[in-house]
C-alpha positions as CSV (number, residue, x, y, z in Angstrom):
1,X,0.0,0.0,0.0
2,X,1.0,3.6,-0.6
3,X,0.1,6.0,1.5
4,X,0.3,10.2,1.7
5,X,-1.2,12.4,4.5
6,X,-1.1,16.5,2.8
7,X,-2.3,19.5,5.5
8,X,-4.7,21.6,4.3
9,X,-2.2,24.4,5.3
10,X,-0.2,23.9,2.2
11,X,-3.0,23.9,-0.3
12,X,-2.7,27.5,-2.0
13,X,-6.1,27.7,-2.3
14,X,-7.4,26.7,1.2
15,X,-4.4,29.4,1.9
16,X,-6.4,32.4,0.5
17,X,-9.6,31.9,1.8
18,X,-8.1,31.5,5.4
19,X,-9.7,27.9,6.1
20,X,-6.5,25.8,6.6
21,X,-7.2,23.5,9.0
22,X,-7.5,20.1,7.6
23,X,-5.5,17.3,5.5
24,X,-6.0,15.2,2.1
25,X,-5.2,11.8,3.1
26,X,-5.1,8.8,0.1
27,X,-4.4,5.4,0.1
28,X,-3.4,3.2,-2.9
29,X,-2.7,-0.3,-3.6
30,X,0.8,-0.7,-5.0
31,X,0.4,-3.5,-7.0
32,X,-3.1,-2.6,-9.5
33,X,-2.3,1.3,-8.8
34,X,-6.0,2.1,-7.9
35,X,-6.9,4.7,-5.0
36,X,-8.6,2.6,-2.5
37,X,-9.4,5.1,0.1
38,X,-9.6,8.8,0.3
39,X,-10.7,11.4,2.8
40,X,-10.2,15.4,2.5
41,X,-11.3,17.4,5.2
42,X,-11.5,21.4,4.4
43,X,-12.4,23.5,2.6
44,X,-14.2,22.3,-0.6
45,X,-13.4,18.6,0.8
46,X,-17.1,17.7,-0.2
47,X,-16.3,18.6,-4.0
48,X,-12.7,17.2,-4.3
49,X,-13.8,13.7,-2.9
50,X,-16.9,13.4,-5.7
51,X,-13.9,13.1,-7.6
52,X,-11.6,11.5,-6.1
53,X,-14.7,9.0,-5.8
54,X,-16.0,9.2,-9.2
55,X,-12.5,8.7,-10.4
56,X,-12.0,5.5,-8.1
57,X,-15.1,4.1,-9.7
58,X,-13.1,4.1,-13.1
59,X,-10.7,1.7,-11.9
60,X,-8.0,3.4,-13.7
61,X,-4.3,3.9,-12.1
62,X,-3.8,6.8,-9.6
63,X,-1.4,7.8,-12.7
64,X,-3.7,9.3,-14.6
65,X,-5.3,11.8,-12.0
66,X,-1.5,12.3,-10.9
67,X,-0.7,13.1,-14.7
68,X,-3.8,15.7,-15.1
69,X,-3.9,19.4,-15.3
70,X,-5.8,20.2,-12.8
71,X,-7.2,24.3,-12.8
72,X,-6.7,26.8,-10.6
73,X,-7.2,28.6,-8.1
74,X,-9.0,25.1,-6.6
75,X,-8.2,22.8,-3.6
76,X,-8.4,19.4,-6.2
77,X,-5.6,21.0,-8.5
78,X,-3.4,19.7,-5.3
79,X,-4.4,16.7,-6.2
80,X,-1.2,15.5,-8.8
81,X,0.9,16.9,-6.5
82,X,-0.4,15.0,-3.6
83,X,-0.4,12.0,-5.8
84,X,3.2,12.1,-6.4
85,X,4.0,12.1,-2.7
86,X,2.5,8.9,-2.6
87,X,5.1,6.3,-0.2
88,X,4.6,3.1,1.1
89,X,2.4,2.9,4.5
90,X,4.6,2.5,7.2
């Protein structure tokens, strides 16, 4: 399993609307690469887990959200970013 815990304090956009308490936390399964677990709480956490979920339901390898270009100003544009932090759960 890979693992990655991100605060909410280092998302630009959480940032500058002053709401940075919080943390995107994803887990994946090393072997078929799919996100297996997800949880975001902050700002906008209800709209970048619909994603996160929607996306899980795909079945598709973390790679491709990690490998999109996300918009911005947004708290899910922190998502390939977070992705690519991804280490193995200790």
């Amino acid at each position: 399993m890979l693992a990655v815990n991100w605060p909410m304090a280092s998302v630009s956009r959480a940032r500058e609307e002053g709401e940075t308490s919080g943390l995107i936390k994803l887990l994946v399964d090393a072997q078929s690469e799919r996100i297996v677990g997800a949880a975001v709480l902050g700002l906008n956490g209800d709209e970048v887990i619909q994603v996160i979920s929607n996306f899980m339901a795909t079945g598709a390898s973390y790679r491709v959200l990690r490998d999109a270009l996300p918009i911005h100003p947004t708290v899910g544009e922190f998502l390939p970013f977070v992705l690519g932090k991804l280490r193995p759960l200790q």
